[in-house]
Each structure stands twice: as C-alpha cells, then as structure tokens.
LUMKEBA-297641 format. One line per field, with one value per residue: residue number from 1; residue in one letter; x negated, y, z negated of N, C-alpha, C, CB in turn. Coordinates in steps of 0.001 Angstrom, whole numbers, plus 500000, padded with zeros to 6 digits. Atoms other than C-alpha are relative to their C-alpha. Glycine has a CB too. Layout:
! residues N
num [NUM ...];
residuo [A ...];
n_east [X ...];
n_north [Y ...];
n_up [Z ...];
ca_east [X ...];
ca_north [Y ...];
ca_up [Z ...];
c_east [X ...];
c_north [Y ...];
c_up [Z ...];
cb_east [X ...];
cb_north [Y ...];
cb_up [Z ...];
! end
This chain:
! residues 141
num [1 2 3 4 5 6 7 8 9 10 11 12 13 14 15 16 17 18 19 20 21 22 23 24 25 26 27 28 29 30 31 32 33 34 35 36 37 38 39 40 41 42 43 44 45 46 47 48 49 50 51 52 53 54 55 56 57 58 59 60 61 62 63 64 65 66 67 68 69 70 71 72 73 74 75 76 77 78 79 80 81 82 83 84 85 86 87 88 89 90 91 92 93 94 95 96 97 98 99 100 101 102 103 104 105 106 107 108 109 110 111 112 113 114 115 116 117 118 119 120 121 122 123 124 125 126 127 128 129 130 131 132 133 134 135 136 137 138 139 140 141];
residuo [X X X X X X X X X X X X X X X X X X X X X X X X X X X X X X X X X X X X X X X X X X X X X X X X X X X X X X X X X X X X X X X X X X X X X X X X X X X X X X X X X X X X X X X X X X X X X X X X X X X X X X X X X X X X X X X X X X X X X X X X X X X X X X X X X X X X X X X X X X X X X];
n_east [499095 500671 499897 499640 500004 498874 498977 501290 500964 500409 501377 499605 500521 501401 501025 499509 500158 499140 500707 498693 500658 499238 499690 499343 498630 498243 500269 499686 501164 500146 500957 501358 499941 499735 500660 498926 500101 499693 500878 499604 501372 499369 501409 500209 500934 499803 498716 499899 498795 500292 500431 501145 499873 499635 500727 501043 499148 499727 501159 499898 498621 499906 501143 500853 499761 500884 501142 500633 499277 499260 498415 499483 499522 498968 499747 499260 499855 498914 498845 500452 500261 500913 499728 500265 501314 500429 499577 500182 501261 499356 499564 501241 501244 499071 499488 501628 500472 499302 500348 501500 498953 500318 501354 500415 499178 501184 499807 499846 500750 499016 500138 498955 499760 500759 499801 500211 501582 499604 499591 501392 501305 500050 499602 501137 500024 499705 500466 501363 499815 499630 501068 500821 498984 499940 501503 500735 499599 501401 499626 500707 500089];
n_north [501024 500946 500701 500975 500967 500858 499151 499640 499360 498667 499445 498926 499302 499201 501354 500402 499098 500208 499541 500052 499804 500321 501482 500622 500771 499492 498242 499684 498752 499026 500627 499354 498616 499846 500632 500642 501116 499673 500500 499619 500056 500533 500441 501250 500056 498530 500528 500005 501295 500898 500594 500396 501392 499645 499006 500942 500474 499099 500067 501250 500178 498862 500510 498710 498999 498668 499511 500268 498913 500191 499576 501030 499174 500558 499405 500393 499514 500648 499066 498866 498778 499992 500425 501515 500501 499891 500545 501105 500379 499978 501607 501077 499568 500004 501662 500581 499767 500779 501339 500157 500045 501679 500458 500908 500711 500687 501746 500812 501340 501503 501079 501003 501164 501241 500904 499500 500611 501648 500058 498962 500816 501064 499229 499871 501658 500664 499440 500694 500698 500235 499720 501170 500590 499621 500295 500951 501661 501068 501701 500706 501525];
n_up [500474 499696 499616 500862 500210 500809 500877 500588 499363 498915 499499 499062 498886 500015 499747 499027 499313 499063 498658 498986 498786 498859 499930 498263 500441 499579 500126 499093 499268 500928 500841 499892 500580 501221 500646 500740 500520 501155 500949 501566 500270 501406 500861 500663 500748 500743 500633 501245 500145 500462 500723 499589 499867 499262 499362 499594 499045 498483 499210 499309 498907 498588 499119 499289 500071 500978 499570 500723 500485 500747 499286 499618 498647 498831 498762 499644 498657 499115 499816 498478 500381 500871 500681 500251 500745 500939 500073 499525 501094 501099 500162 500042 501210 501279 500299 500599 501586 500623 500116 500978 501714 500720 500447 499687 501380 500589 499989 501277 498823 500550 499508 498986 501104 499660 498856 499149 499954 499648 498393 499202 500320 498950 498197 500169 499772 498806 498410 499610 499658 498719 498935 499688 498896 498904 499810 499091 500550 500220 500051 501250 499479];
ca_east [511225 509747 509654 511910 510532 512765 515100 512170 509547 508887 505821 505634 504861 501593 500109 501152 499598 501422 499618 501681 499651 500735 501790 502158 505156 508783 509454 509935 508295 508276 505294 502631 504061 505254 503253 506292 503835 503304 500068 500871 497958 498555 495931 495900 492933 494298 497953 499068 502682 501047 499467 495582 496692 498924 496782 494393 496914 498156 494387 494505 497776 497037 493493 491482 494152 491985 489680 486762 487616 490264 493114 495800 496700 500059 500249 503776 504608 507444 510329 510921 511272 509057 511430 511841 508484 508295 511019 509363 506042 507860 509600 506213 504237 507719 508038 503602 504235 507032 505141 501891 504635 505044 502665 501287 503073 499785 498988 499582 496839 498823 497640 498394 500255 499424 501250 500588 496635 497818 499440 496205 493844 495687 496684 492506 492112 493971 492638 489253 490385 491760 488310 486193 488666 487309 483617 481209 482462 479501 479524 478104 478028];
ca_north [523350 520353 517360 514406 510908 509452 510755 511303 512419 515766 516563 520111 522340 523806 519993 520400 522090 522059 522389 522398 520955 520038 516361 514069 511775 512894 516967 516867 520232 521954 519493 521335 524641 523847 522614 520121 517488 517800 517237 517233 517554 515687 516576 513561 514312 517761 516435 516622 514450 511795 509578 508406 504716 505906 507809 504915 502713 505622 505607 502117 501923 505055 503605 505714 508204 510039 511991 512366 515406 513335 514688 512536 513641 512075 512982 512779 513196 511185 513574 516298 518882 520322 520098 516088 515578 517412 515745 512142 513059 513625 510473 508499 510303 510014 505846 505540 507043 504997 501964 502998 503976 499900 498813 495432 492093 490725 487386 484936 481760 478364 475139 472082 469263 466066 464627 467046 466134 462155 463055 465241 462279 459706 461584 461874 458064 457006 459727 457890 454786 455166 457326 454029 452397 454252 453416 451108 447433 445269 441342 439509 436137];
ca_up [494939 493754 495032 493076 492680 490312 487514 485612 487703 490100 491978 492097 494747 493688 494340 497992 500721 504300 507926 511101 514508 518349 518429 521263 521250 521819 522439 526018 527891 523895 523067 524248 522822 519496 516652 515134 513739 510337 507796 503921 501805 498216 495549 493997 491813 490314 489592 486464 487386 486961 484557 485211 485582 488391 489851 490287 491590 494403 495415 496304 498083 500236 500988 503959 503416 500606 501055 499303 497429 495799 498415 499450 503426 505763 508760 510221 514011 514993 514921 517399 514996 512244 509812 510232 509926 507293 505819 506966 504956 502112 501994 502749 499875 497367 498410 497823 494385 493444 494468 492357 489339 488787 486515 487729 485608 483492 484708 481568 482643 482188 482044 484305 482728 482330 484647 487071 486567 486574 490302 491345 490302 491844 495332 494703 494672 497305 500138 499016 499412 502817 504133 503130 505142 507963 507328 509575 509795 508948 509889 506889 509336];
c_east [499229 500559 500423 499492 500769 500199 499007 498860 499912 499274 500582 499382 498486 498874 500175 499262 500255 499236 500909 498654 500697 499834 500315 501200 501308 499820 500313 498965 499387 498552 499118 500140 500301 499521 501104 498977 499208 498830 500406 498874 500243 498729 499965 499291 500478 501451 499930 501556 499691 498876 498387 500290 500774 499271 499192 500691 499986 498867 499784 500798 499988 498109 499039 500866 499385 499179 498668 499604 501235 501782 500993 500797 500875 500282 501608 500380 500880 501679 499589 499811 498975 500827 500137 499073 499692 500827 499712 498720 500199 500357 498909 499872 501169 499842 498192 500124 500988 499564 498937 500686 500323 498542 499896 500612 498386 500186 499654 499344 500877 498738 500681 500310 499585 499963 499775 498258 500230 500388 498938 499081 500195 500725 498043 499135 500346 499902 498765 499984 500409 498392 499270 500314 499514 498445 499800 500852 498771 500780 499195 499437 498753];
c_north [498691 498602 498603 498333 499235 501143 500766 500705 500800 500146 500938 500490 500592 498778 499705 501084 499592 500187 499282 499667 499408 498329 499792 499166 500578 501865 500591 501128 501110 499361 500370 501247 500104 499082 499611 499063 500728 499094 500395 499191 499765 500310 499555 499831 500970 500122 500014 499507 499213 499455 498797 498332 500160 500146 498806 499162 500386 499729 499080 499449 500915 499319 501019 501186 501196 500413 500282 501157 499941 500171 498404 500628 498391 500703 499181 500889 498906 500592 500929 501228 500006 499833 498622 499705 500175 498869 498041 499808 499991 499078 498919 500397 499547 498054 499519 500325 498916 498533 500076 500086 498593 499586 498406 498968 499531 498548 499334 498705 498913 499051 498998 498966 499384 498848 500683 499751 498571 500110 500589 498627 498568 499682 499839 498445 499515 500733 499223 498688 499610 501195 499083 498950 500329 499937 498478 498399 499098 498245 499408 498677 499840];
c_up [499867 500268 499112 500220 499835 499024 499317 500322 501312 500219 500301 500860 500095 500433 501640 501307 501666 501162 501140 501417 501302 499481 501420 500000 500875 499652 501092 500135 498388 499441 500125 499705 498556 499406 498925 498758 498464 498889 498654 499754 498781 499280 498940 498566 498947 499462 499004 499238 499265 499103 501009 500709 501328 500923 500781 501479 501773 500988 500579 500730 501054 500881 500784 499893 498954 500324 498961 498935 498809 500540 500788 502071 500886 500958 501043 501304 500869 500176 500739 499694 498963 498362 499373 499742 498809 498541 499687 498938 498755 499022 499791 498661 498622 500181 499540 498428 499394 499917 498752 498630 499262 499892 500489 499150 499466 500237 498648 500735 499226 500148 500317 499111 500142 500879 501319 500614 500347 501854 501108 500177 501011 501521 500419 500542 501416 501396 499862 500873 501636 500986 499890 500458 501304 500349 501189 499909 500069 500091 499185 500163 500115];
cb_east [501212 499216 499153 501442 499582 499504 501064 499574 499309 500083 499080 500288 500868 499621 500575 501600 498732 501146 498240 501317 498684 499315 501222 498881 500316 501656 498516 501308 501316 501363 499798 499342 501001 501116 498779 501102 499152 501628 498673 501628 499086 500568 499168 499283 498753 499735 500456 499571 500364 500121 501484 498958 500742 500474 499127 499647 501197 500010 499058 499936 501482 499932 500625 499620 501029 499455 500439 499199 500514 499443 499504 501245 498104 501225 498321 500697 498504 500081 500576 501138 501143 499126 500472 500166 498995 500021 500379 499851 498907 500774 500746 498514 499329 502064 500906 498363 500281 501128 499398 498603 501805 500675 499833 498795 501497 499821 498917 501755 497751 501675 499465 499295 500854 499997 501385 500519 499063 501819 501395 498961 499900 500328 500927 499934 501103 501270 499728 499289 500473 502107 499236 499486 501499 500756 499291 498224 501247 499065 499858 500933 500678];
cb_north [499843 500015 500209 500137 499959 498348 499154 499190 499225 501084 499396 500881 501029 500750 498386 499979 500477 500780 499469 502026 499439 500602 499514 498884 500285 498967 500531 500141 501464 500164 498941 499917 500783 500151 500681 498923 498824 499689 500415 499568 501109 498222 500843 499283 500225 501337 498923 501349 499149 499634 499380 500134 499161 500633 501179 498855 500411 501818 500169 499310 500258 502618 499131 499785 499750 499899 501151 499448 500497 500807 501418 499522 500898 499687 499774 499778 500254 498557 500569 500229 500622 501387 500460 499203 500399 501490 500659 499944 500831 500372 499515 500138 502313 501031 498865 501027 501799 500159 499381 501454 500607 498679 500189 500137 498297 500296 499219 499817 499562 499340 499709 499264 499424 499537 499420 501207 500099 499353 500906 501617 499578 499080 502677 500470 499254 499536 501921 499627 499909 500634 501176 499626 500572 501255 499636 499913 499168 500367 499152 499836 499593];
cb_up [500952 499174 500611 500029 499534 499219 498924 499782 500069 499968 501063 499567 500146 498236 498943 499708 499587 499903 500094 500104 499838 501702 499037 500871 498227 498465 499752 500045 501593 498900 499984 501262 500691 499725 499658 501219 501094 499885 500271 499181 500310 499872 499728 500895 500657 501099 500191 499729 501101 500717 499301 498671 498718 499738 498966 498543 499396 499777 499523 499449 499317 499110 501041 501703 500001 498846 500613 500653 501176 499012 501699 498430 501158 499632 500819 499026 500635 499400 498857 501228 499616 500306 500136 500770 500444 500025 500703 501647 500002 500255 501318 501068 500022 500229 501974 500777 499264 500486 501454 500198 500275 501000 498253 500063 500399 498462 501165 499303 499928 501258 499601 501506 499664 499236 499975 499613 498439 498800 500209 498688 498091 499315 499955 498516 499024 499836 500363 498715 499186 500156 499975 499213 499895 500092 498167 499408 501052 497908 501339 498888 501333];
! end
C-alpha cells in the first residue's frame, strides 16, 4: 500500500525497506525482548515519485540522515509498539517530503530608497559626530 503525501503524490512501497531492532525507552520488562523500534530505509536516489529538484531539496532537509548510497534512513523508537513506530516513521518521512515539495520563493533584489539612504547617511553623520566628541581634550592655552 503506498504511502500518500498529498492528493497528488504516493511513495510506493518498492522505495521502502523496513528493519525492526530492540529500543530503549518506554516497554517496561518487553524492552529487552521485543524489537518495537523501527528503521525505515527511503531510497531517495532510486525514486521515481519524485522530481530531481525535490529530490535535491529532501537531501538537504534530511541532512546526516543519507547515506552515501543515496538512502534516506529514520529511525523511530518512541512508541511502545512496533506498529506506532512504524506509523511515527512514516509520518516523519511523509512531513520531510512535503517540506522539500515547496519550491523556494525567488528572491526579487530591491533597491533602497532615497530617503531611506538620506536616513542611513545621516544616522552615519551624527554617530561620527558624537565619537569625536569623545576624543582627547587638548588645551590650546
């Protein structure tokens, strides 16, 4: 079943590979017997959801989570079961794509007005004026 983004977009399952290990945390006496916590293995590189520009993005919003292989790996271990986690990595990896899915706004460069330069120049002026205010006092007598 794959995994919904948005209206538009599904990661499917074949981009997903699942590993189950012991976690520490919450679990009570089951935590050292049952492997709840929960690695999802995104391959990022071999996707074919998404769009290269995306892609880039993702890589930069997940950060040390890639690997160098191109994989995208979350490791979730704060639920008690294995379903929540799984559940939990899910959610992470669906809210990182939706962030990398906004394209960036293009900064448009302005320039400053003129009076905004007029108030720069003479805020400019009068800090001088008051540090040679603060120079030596010489007696001329």
């Amino acid at each position: 079943m794959p995994v919904e983004i948005n209206r538009s977009l599904a990661l499917p399952d074949r981009d997903f590979t699942w590993s189950f290990v012991r976690a520490s945390g919450p679990g009570g006496q089951n935590v050292n017997k049952v492997a709840t916590a929960v690695q999802l293995r995104f391959d990022l590189a071999g996707t074919e959801s998404l769009e290269p520009a995306a892609k880039d993005r993702l890589r930069v919003l997940a950060g040390r989570r890639v690997t160098g292989d191109g994989a995208l790996i979350i490791v979730a271990r704060n639920q008690r079961t294995q379903e929540g986690n799984r559940r939990e990595a899910l959610e992470r990896l669906a809210d990182l794509v939706r962030r990398a899915l906004v394209a960036p706004k293009a900064r448009r460069p302005t320039r400053p007005t003129r009076a905004s330069r007029e108030r720069r120049l003479d805020t400019k002026t009068q800090r001088r004026a008051t540090k040679q205010l603060r120079g030596k006092v010489r007696w001329d007598g």
